[in-house]
C-alpha positions in Angstrom: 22.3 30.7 25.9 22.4 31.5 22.4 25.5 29.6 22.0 24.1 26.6 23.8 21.1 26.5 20.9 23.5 27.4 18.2 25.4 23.9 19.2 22.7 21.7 19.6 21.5 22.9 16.7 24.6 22.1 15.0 24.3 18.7 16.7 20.9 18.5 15.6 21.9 18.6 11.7 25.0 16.8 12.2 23.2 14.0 13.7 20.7 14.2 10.8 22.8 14.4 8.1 24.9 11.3 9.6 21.5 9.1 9.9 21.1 10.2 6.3 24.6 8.7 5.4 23.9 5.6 7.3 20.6 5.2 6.3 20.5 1.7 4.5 17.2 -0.4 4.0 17.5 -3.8 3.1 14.8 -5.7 1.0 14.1 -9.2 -1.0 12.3 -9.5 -4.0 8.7 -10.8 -3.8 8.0 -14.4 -3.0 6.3 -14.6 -7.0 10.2 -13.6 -8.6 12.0 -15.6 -6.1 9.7 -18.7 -7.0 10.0 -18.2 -11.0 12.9 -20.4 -12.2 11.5 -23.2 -10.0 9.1 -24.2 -12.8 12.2 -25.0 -14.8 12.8 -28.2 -12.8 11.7 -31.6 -12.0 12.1 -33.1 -8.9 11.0 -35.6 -6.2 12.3 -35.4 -1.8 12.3 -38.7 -0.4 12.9 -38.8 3.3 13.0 -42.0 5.0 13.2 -42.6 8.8 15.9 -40.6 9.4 14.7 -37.7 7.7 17.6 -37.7 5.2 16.7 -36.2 1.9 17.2 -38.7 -1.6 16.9 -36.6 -4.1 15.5 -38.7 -7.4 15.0 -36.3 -11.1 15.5 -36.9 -14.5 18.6 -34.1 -14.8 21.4 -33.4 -12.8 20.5 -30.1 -12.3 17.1 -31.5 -11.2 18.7 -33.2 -8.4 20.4 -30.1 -7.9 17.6 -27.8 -7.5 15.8 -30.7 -4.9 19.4 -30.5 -3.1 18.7 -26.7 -2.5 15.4 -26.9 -1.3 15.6 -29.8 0.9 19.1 -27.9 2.3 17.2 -24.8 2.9 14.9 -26.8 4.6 16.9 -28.4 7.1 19.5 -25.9 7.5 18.6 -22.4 5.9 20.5 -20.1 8.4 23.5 -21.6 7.5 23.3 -21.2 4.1 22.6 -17.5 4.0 25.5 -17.0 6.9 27.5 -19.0 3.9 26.4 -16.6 1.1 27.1 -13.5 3.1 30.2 -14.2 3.9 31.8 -15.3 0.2 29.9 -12.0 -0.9 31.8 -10.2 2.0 28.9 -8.8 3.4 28.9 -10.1 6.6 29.5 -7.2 8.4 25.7 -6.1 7.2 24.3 -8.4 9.1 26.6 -9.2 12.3 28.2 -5.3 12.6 32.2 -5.4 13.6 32.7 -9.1 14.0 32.1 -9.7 10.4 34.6 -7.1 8.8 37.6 -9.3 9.1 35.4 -12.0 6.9 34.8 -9.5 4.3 38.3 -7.6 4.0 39.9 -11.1 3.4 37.5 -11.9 0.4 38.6 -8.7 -0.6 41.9 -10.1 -0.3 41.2 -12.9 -1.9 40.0 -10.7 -4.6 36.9 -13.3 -4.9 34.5 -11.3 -6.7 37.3 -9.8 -9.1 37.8 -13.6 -10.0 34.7 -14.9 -10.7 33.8 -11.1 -12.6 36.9 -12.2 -14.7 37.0 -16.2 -15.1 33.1 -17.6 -14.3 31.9 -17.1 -17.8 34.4 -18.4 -19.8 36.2 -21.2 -17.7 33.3 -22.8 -15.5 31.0 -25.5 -17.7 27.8 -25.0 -19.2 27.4 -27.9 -17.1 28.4 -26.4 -14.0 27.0 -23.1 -14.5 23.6 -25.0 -14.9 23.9 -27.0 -11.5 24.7 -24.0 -9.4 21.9 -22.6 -10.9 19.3 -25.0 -10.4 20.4 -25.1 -6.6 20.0 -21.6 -5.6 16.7 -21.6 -7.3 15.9 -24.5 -4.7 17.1 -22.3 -2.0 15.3 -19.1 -3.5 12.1 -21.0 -3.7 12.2 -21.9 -0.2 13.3 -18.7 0.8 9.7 -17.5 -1.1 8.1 -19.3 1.2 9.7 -18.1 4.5 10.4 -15.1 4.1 10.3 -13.7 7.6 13.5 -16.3 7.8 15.1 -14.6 5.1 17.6 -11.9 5.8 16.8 -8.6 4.3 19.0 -7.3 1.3 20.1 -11.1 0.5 18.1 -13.0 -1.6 17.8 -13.7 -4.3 21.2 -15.6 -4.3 23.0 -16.5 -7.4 24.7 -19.1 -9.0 28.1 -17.1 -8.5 27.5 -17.0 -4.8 27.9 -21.1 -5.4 31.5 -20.6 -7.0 32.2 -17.5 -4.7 32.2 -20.2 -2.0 34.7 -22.7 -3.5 36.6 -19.6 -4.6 37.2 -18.1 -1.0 36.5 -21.6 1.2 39.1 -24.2 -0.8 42.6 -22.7 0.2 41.6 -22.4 4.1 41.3 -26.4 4.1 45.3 -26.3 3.7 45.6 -23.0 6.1 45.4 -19.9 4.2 43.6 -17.9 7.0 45.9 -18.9 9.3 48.8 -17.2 7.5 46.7 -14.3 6.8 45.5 -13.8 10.2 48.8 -14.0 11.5 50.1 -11.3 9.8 46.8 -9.3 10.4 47.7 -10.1 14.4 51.3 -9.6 14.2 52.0 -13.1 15.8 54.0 -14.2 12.9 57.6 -14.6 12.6 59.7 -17.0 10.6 62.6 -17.1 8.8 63.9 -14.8 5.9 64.9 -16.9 2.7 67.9 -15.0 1.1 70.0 -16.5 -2.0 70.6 -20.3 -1.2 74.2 -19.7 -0.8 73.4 -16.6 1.4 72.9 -15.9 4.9 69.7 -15.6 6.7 67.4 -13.3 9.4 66.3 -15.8 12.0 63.1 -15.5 13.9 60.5 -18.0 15.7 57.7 -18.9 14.0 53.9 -19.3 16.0 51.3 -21.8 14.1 47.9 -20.6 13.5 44.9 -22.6 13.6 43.5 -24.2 11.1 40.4 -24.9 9.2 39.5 -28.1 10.1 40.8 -30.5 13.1 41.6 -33.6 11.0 40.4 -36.9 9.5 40.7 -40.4 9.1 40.3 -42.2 5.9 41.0 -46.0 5.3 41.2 -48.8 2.4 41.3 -52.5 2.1 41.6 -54.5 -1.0 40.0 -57.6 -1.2 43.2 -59.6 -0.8 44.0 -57.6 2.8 40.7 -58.2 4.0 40.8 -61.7 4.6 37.2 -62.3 3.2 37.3 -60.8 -0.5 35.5 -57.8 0.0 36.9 -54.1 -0.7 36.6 -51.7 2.4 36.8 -48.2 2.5 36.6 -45.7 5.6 35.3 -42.1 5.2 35.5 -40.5 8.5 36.1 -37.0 8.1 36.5 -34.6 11.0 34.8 -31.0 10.8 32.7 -28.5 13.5 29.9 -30.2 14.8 27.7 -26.6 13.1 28.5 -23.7 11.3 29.8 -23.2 7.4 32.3 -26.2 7.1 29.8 -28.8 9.2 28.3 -32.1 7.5 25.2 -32.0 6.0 24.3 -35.8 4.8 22.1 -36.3 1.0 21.7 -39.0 -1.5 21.2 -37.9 -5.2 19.7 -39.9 -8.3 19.4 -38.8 -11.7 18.5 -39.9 -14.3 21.7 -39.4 -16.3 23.4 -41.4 -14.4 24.4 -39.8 -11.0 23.5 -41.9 -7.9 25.8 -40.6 -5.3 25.2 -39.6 -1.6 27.5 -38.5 1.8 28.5 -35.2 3.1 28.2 -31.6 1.6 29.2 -28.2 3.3 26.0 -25.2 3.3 25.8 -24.0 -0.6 27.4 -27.1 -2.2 25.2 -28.0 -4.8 26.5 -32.2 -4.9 28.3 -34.3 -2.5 32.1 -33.4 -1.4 32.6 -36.4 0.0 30.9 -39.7 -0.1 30.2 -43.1 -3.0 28.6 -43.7 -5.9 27.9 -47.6 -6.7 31.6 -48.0 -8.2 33.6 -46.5 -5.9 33.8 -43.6 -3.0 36.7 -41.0 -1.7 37.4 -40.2 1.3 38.5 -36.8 2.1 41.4 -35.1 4.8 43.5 -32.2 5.4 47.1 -31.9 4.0 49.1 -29.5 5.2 51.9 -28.8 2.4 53.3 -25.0 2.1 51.3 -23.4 -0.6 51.6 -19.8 0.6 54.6 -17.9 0.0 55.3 -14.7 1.5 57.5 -11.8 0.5 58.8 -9.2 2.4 58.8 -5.7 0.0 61.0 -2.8 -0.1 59.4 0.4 0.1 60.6 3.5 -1.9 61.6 5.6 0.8 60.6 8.8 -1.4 57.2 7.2 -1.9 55.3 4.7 -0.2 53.5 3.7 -3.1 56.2 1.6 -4.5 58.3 -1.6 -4.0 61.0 -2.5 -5.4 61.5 -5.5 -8.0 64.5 -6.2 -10.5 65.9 -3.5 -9.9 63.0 -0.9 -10.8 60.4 1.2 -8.4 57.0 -0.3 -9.0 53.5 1.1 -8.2 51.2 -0.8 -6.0 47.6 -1.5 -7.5 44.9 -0.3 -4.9 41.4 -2.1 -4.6 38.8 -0.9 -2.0 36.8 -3.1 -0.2 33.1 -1.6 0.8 31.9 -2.5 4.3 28.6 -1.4 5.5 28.6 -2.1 8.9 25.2 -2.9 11.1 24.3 -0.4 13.5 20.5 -1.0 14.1 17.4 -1.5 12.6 18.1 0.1 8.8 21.5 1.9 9.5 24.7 0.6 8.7 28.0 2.6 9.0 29.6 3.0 5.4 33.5 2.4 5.5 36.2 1.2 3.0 38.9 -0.9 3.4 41.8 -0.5 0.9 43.5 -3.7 -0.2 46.9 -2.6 -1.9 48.7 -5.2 -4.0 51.9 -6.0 -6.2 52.7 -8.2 -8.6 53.2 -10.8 -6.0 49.3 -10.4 -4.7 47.8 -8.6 -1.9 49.8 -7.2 0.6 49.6 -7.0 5.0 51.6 -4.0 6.4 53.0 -5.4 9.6 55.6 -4.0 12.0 58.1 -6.0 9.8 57.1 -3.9 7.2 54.8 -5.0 3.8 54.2 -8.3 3.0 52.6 -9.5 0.0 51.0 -13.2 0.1 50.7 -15.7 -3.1 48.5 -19.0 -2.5 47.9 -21.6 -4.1 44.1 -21.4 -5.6 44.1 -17.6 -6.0 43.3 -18.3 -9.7 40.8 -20.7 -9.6 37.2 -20.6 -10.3 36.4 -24.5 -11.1 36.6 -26.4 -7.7 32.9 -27.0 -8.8 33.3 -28.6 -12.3 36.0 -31.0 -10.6 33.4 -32.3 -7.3 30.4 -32.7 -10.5 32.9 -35.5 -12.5 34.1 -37.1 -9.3 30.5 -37.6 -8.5 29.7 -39.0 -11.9 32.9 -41.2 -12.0 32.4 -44.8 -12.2 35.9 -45.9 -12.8 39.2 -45.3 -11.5 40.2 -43.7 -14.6 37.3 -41.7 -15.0 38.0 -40.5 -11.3 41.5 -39.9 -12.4 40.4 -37.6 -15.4 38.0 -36.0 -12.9 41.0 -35.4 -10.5 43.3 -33.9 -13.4 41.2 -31.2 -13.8 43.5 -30.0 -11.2 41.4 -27.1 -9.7 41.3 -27.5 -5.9 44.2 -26.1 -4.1 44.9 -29.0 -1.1 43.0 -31.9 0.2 44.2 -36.1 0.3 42.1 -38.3 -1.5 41.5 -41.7 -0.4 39.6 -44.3 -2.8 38.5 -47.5 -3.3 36.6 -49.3 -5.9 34.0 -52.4 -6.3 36.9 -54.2 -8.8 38.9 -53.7 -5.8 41.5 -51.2 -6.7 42.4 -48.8 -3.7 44.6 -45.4 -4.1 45.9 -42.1 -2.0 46.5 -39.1 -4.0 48.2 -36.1 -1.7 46.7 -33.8 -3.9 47.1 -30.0 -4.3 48.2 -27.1 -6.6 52.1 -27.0 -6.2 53.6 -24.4 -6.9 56.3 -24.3 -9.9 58.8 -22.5 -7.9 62.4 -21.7 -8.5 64.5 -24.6 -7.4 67.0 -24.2 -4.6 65.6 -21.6 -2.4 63.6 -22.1 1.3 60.1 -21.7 0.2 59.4 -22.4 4.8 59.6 -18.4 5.3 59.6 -15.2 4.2 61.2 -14.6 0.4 62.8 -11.6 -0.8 60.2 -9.3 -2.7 62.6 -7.8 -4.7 63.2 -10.4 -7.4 60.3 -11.7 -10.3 61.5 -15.0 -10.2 60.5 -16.3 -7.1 56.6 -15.0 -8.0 55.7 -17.8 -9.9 52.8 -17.8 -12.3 51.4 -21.8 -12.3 51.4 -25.0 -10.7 53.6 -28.4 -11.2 51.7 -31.0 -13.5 49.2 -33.2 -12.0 51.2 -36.1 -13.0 53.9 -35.0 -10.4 51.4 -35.2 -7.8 52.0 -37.9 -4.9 50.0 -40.8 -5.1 50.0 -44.5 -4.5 47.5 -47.1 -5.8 47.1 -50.7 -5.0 50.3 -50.9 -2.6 51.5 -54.6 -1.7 50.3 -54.3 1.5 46.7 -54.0 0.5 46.3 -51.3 2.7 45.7 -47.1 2.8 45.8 -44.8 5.1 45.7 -41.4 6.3 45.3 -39.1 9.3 46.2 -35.8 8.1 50.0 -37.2 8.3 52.9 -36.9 6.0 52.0 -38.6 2.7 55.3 -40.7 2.7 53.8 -43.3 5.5 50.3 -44.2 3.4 50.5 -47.9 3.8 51.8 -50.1 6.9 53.9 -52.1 4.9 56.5 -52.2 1.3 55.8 -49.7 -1.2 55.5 -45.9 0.3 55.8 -42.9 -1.6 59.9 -41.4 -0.6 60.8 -37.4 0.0 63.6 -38.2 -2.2 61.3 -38.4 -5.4 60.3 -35.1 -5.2 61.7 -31.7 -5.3 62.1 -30.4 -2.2 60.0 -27.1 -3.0 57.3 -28.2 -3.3 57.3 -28.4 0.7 55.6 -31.5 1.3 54.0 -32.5 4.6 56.2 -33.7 7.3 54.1 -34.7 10.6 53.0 -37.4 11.8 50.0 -37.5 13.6 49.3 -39.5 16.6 46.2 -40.6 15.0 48.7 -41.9 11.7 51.2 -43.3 14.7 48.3 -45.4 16.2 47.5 -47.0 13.3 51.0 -48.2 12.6 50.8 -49.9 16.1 47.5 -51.3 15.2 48.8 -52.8 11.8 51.8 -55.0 10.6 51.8 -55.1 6.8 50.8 -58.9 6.6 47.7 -59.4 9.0 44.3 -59.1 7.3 41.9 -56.2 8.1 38.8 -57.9 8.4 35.7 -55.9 8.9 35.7 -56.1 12.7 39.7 -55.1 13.4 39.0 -51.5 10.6 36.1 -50.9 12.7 38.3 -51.3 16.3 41.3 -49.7 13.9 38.4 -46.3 13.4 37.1 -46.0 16.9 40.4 -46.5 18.8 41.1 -44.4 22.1 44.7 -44.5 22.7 47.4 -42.3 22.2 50.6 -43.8 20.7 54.3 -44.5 21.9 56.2 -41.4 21.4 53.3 -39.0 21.0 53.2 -35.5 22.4 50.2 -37.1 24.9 52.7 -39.6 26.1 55.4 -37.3 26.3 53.5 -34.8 28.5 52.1 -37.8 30.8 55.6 -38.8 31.2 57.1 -35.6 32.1 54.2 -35.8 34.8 55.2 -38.5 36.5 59.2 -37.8 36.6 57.9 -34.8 38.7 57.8 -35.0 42.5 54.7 -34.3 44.8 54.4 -33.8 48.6 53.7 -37.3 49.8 50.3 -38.0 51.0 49.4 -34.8 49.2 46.4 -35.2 46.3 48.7 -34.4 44.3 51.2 -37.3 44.7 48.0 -39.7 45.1 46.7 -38.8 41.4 50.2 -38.9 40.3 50.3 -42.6 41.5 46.9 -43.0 39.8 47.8 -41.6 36.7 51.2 -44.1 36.7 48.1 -46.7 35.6 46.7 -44.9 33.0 47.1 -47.2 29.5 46.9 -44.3 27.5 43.5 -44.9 25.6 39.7 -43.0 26.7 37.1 -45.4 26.8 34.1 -43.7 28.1 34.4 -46.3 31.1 37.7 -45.1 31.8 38.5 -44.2 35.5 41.7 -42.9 34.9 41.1 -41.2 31.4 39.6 -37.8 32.4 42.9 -37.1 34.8 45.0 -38.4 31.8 42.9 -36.8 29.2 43.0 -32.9 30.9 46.3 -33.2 31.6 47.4 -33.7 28.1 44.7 -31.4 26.6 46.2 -28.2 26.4 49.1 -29.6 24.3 47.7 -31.9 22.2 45.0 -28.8 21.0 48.0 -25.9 20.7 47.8 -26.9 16.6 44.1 -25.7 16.4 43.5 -23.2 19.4 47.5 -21.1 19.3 46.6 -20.9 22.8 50.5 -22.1 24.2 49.7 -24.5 27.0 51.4 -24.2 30.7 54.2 -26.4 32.1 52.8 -30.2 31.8 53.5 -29.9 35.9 50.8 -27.2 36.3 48.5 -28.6 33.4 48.5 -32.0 35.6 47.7 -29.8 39.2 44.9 -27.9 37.3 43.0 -31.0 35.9 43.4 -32.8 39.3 41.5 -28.9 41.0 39.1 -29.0 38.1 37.8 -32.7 38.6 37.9 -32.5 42.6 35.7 -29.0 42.2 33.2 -31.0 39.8 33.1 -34.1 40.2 34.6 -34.8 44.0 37.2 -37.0 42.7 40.1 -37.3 40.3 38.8 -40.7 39.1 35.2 -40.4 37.2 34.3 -42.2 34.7 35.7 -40.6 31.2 31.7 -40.6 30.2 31.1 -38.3 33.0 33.2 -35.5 31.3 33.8 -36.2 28.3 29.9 -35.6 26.4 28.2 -35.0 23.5 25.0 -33.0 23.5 22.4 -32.1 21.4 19.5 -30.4 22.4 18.0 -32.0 25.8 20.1 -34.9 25.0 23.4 -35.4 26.6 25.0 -38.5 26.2 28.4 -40.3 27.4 31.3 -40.9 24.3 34.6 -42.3 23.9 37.7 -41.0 22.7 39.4 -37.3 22.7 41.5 -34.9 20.9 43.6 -36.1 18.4 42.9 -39.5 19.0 41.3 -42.0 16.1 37.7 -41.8 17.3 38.3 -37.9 17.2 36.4 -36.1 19.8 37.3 -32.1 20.4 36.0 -29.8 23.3 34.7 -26.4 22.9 35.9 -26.0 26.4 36.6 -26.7 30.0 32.3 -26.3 31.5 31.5 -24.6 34.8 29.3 -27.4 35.3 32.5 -30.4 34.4 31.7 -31.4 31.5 33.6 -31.0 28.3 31.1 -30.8 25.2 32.1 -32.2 22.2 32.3 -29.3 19.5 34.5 -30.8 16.7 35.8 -34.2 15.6 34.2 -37.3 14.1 31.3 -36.0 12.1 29.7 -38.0 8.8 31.1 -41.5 8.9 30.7 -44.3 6.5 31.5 -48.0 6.0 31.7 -48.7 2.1 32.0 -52.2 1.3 32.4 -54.0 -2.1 32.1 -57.5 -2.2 33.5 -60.3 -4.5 30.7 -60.4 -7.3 31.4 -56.0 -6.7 27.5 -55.9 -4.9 27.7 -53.2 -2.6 26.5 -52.1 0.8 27.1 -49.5 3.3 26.9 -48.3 7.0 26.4 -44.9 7.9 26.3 -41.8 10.5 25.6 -38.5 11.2 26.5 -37.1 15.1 22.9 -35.3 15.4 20.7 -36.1 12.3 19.2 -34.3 9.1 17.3 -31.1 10.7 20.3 -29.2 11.7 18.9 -26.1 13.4 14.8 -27.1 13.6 15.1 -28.3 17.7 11.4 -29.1 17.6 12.0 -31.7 14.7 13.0 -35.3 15.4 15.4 -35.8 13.5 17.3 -32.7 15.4 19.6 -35.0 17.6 18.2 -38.9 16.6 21.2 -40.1 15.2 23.0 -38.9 18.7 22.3 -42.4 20.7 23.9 -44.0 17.0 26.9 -42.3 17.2 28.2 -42.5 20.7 27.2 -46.0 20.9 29.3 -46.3 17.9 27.0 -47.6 15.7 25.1 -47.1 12.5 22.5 -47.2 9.6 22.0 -49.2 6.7 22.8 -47.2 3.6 20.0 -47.0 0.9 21.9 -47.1 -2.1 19.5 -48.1 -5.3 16.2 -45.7 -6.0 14.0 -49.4 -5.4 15.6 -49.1 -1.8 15.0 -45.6 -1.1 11.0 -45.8 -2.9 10.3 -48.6 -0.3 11.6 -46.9 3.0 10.2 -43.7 1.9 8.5 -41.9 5.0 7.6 -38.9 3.1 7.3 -37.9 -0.5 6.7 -34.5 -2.2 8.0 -32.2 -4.6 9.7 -29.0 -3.5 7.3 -26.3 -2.1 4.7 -28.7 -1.8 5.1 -30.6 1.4 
C-alpha cells in the first residue's frame, strides 16, 4: 500500500512538473497598441457591386495600409495561417500537422536571412509598404480580437518578406524535392566526373506548388482589328495561402494597378496598370542541386570536401507543439548544414540541398517597380532586379509591344557536369555561390508571328510561328524546361502562325476542353480501346461508347465523364505522386463509379464535373490539364467531382489603337473569401462557369461612380 502512494505520488509530481514545462499562455497586445500606427496613414475603401476593394490614397504605402485592412476583412484567417507558417509556428496552433511547415523554414533558414539581409538590402521604400500593410491588418485585428489567434499579433513587416522568402522557390518545386528526401521516395541518378561512370536509380516526381497556367498575347497586327490583347489566366487552389485574392490600388504617386495577390502580399502579383499587364505561370527548370556527403567514419560530424574533414554547422529549430487549451509540448528540431546548405539524412545517407532563392530577401522591392512600370523598359529594369527565383512572365503593352521572359535565378554552375541528379559533395566547385546574368535569361519580345504563349511548357515553343527561342543558345546547365504540356499542345492545334487572333477565337483559344493529338489523355484512351471486353458486357458497350468521344469536356458532354475518369488518374500523377493503375482498370473503375452514381456511363459532363460554393453548386466545362483548367479534390460518394484547383483570377486586357484601354474580368467565388453569410461569398460563381465576366474599373472617376460603399479603414 505504501508503495502504491509512493508512485502515484511520484506520478502526481511528475505530471505537475511536466504541465509546468508545457505550460504556454498565448496573448495579443491591447486593441489601443495594435491600432497606433494606423493614424500614420491616409486612406479611402471603395467597394463597388461586387464587393471588390479599390484602394484610392495619396502614398503608396497609403494604399498599402487600405490593402491590409480591406484583406483582413475579407479573408483574415488566411492571413494569420500565412504569418504562422513563414514564422514557423504553425505547430502552435494546429499541433503535429504543422511541424513539417516549420522545420522547413528552419531549413530554409528564413528568419536567419531576413535577421541578416532585411535592413540593409530591402528599400526604404519597401520596408515602408510592408509596413503600412500589417498595420492595416493589425488595425483590423484590434477590432476583432476574438478572431485573432492568441500569441500572434501584432504581425510585422518582416513577416511580409518572411513570406516571399520561404513561398517564392516552392513556385518552381522546392518542397517537392525536400519532401522527397524527408519521405525517402527519391531516387535519381548520381552525377560523377563527366567522363566518369554513373550510379543509376529511378527517380519519383513530387508535387508541386501550383497546377499550372495559361497566359496569352496579341499585337495589334495579329489581332486582325488593331487592338493589343493580353490573357492572364493563372491557375492556383481555389482557398488556402497560394489562392487569388482580387484588388485595385490608386495612389497618388502614380500607382493605379489592380488583379490578384496571395494572403500577406502588400501589392498586386499579378495583374495591369494602364500601360501594360503580366501574366504569370509556373516554370519548372532545375534549380535545386543535391549532393550526396561523405561522412567521417571516426565522426559523424564531418563531411568530406577537397580533400579535408569538415565540421557541420548545427541550427535548432524550436517547435512548441499544441496540446490543449494553454499547453504546448516544447521540442527542438536540429537542422545540420555544410557549406553546400542544409542537409536530409536519408537511407542513402546525407544530403545537403542548394536552391535557387536561398539568398534572397527582395522578391518585394521587384513586385513594387513592376507595379509602378509604365513602360516596357521600365518593366525590364524592374525585372533585372533579378530577385525571384522562377516564374514566366508574359506581357503586353498599350503601344503594342508583347514579350515572354522564362525567368529565374540560374545557377552559375560548373560547365560539363549532369546538374538532373545527385552531385558529388566532396568537391567546392560544384557549390556555386551566384546566379547567371539576367541578360542570359530567355526571353522573346515582339516575335513575327504576333503571338505569345505559355502553359507551363518548355520556353523554346513561345510563339506558333518563326522566331522561338532554341536549346542550343544556352548552356545546357542551366537545365531548362523540357515538357510540353497538353494545354501548350492544344494551342499549337488551335493556331497556325498566319491567322489573326481576333478577340472571339483567344477567348475560344482560353476556354478550350479538348485534349491534344499525342497527349498522355489520348494515349490512355487509346490504350482503352485496343483492349478487349466480353461482348455484350457493360464493359465492351462503354468501350464502344467511348470510341466516339472527341476528346474535349463540354459540360453538355455525354461521353466526357467516361472519357474524363478514365484519363484522370494519369493526367493528375504530376500534382498528386499517387501512380495511377493500368489505363484497363482505370477505364473498368470509371464505368462502376458512374453506373453506382449516376445509373449510366453517359451523363452529362455538368452532372459530375461541379463547382461549388457554399449552397451553390453549379455545372462547368473543362478538366485537368486542359485549357479551361478545372482540378478535382476528389472522386465524391455522392458522384460528383468538386472543383478544388484550376482557373482562378482571369482577365481580358485589351489596348486599342489610340492605346485606350479596357478590361474583362473574374473571380471563381467573389471578394469575401471566408464570410458565407456575405454576398459576395460565391456571386461571381454563376460568372465564371458560364464563362463570362465583369467590366474592369480602371480610372479612380470609374471606380467613384460605381462606388457601393465608401469608408476609411476601421470606420465602416
Amino acid at each position: 500500500m505504501k508503495f502504491v502512494k509512493w508512485a502515484v505520488g511520484i506520478i502526481a509530481v511528475l505530471t505537475v512538473g511536466v504541465l509546468i514545462y508545457c505550460f504556454d499562455p498565448l496573448s495579443n497586445l491591447s486593441a489601443e497598441d495594435l491600432a497606433k500606427d494606423a493614424a500614420n496613414y491616409d486612406v479611402e475603401i471603395i467597394r463597388d457591386e461586387w464587393g471588390v476593394p479599390h484602394i484610392i490614397g495619396p502614398r503608396d504605402v497609403d494604399t498599402s495600409f487600405g490593402l491590409g485592412f480591406a484583406h483582413a476583412e475579407d479573408d483574415f484567417e488566411t492571413i494569420q495561417i500565412s504569418v504562422a507558417a513563414a514564422r514557423g509556428e504553425m505547430s502552435r496552433y494546429i499541433g503535429m500537422d504543422g511541424v513539417p511547415v516549420d522545420v522547413i523554414v528552419e531549413m530554409m533558414d528564413v528568419w536567419g536571412r531576413i535577421d541578416r539581409d532585411y535592413e540593409t538590402k530591402v528599400s526604404a521604400h519597401t520596408k515602408a509598404m510592408a509596413r503600412a500593410y500589417v498595420a492595416g491588418v493589425n488595425l483590423y485585428a484590434s477590432q476583432n480580437l476574438d478572431a485573432t489567434w492568441a500569441g500572434l499579433a501584432p504581425f510585422t513587416e518582416q513577416d511580409v518578406i518572411a513570406g516571399f522568402v520561404m513561398k517564392t522557390p516552392f513556385f518552381y518545386g522546392f518542397d517537392g524535392d525536400i519532401s522527397e528526401l524527408f519521405l525517402g521516395t527519391r531516387n535519381v541518378e548520381l552525377a560523377l566526373d563527366p567522363a566518369g561512370d554513373r550510379d543509376a536509380f529511378n527517380m519519383s516526381k513530387p508535387a508541386p506548388f501550383a497546377r499550372g497556367s495559361n497566359a496569352f498575347a496579341v499585337t495589334p497586327e495579329r489581332s486582325g482589328d488593331g487592338v493589343t490583347r493580353l490573357f492572364i489566366n493563372s491557375h492556383q487552389p481555389l482557398t488556402g495561402p497560394v489562392a487569388w485574392y482580387e484588388a485595385h490600388t490608386i495612389s497618388g504617386e502614380g500607382m493605379n494597378i489592380q488583379g490578384g495577390l496571395f494572403p500577406g502580399t502588400p501589392v498586386v502579383l499579378c495583374g495591369f496598370n494602364e500601360h501594360l499587364g503580366w501574366a504569370n505561370t509556373v516554370s519548372e527548370p532545375d534549380l535545386v542541386d543535391t549532393y550526396r556527403l561523405k561522412l567521417n567514419p571516426d565522426n559523424k560530424k564531418q563531411y568530406m570536401l577537397d580533400g579535408q574533414w569538415e565540421d557541420f554547422t548545427y541550427r535548432k529549430a524550436r517547435l512548441n507543439i499544441k496540446l490543449f487549451g494553454p499547453f504546448a509540448f516544447k521540442a527542438w528540431k536540429t537542422v545540420k548544414v555544410s557549406k553546400h546548405g542544409p542537409v536530409i539524412d536519408t537511407d542513402k545517407g546525407p544530403i545537403a540541398v542548394r536552391f535557387a532563392g536561398h539568398d534572397e530577401v527582395r522578391q518585394l522591392d521587384q513586385y513594387v517597380a513592376l507595379g509602378k512600370a509604365t513602360t516596357r523598359e521600365e518593366f525590364m529594369d524592374a525585372m533585372e532586379i533579378h530577385a525571384l527565383p522562377s516564374i514566366n512572365y508574359v506581357y503586353a503593352d498599350k503601344v503594342g509591344n508583347i514579350g515572354f521572359v522564362h525567368n529565374g535565378q540560374y545557377p552559375n554552375r560548373v560547365s560539363g557536369w549532369d546538374y538532373s541528379g545527385d552531385l558529388p559533395g566532396d568537391r567546392s566547385d560544384l557549390i556555386w555561390t551566384d546566379y547567371r546574368p539576367y541578360d542570359q535569361t530567355p526571353m522573346l519580345f515582339n516575335p513575327p508571328s504576333g503571338f505569345l504563349y505559355n502553359a507551363n511548357n518548355t520556353p523554346v515553343s513561345a510563339t506558333d510561328g518563326a522566331g522561338n527561342l532554341r536549346f542550343e543558345d544556352f548552356p545546357p546547365e542551366m537545365e531548362l524546361q523540357t515538357n510540353m504540356t497538353n494545354r501548350a499542345m492544344r494551342v499549337l492545334e488551335l493556331t497556325d502562325g498566319t491567322t489573326p487572333i481576333s478577340r472571339e477565337t483567344l477567348l475560344a483559344m482560353k476556354f478550350d476542353t479538348g485534349f491534344a493529338v499525342g497527349s498522355l489523355a489520348d494515349q490512355v484512351v487509346q490504350n482503352v480501346l485496343a483492349e478487349e471486353f466480353e461482348d455484350g458486357s457493360v464493359y465492351d458497350n462503354a468501350q464502344a461508347h467511348l470510341v466516339d468521344w472527341d476528346m474535349r469536356l463540354p459540360k453538355d458532354s455525354r461521353h466526357g465523364a467516361l472519357g474524363m475518369l478514365t484519363v484522370l488518374d494519369a493526367v493528375v500523377e504530376k500534382y498528386t505522386s499517387n501512380a495511377p493503375d493500368t489505363p484497363r482498370q482505370e477505364f473498368m473503375d470509371a464505368v462502376d463509379y458512374l453506373l453506382t452514381h449516376h445509373g449510366r456511363f453517359d451523363p452529362e459532363w455538368g452532372e459530375v464535373n461541379r463547382l461549388k460554393r457554399g449552397d451553390t453548386n453549379l455545372p462547368i466545362s473543362g478538366g485537368a490539364t486542359t485549357l479551361r483548367a478545372v482540378y478535382p479534390e476528389e472522386r465524391r460518394d455522392d458522384g460528383q467531382l468538386h472543383m478544388s484547383a484550376g482557373d482562378s483570377y482571369i482577365a481580358l486586357i485589351e489596348w486599342d489603337a489610340a492605346g485606350q484601354q479596357s478590361a474583362d474580368v473574374v473571380h471563381y467565388f467573389g471578394s469575401a473569401i471566408i464570410d458565407e453569410t456575405s454576398p459576395h461569398y460565391d456571386d461571381q460563381t454563376p460568372l465564371f462557369t458560364n464563362e463570362k465576366f465583369r467590366k474592369a474599373l480602371i480610372t479612380e472617376d470609374d471606380v467613384r461612380t460605381a462606388a457601393v460603399e465608401t469608408y476609411r479603414p476601421g470606420q465602416r
